[in-house]
Phi, psi and omega in degrees: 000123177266181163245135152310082179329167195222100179239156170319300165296302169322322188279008184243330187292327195289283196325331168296307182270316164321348193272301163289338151002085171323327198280292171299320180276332159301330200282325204064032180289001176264022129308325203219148162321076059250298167126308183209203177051020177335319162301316173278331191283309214125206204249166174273145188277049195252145161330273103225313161329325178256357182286117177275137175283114195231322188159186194206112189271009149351300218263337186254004185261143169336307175299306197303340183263007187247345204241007186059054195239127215240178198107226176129181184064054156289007188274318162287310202261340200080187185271346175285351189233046159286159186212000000 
């Protein structure tokens, strides 16, 4: 598993899948800090607790396959809660 940089492309490869993101968008998570790339940033400073969990488009974005990187919900959990 690699880490995810947190660049200019990645944030445009990311914006594709966080945008229809069941999850991010009823959350309003491009509102709160970080707003995206959530694999490189972290979890968002919105609660985890206050996120209604709707699903997770993680698994299916370019980063998440180029960087290997296993987990989803980074939007909840951060890069700390990968498995």
């Amino acid at each position: 598993m690699s880490k995810v940089p947190d660049t200019p492309e990645n944030l445009e490869i990311c914006k594709r899948f966080c945008g229809p993101c069941p999850t991010f968008k009823p959350n309003e998570l491009n509102k709160i800090p970080p707003n995206a790339l959530f694999c490189a940033r972290g979890a968002s400073e919105k609660p985890a607790e206050e996120i209604e969990d709707k699903g997770c488009s993680c698994f299916g974005c370019e980063v998440f396959q180029k960087y290997k990187i296993s987990g989803g919900w980074f939007c909840m959990h951060g890069v700390e809660g990968r498995k």
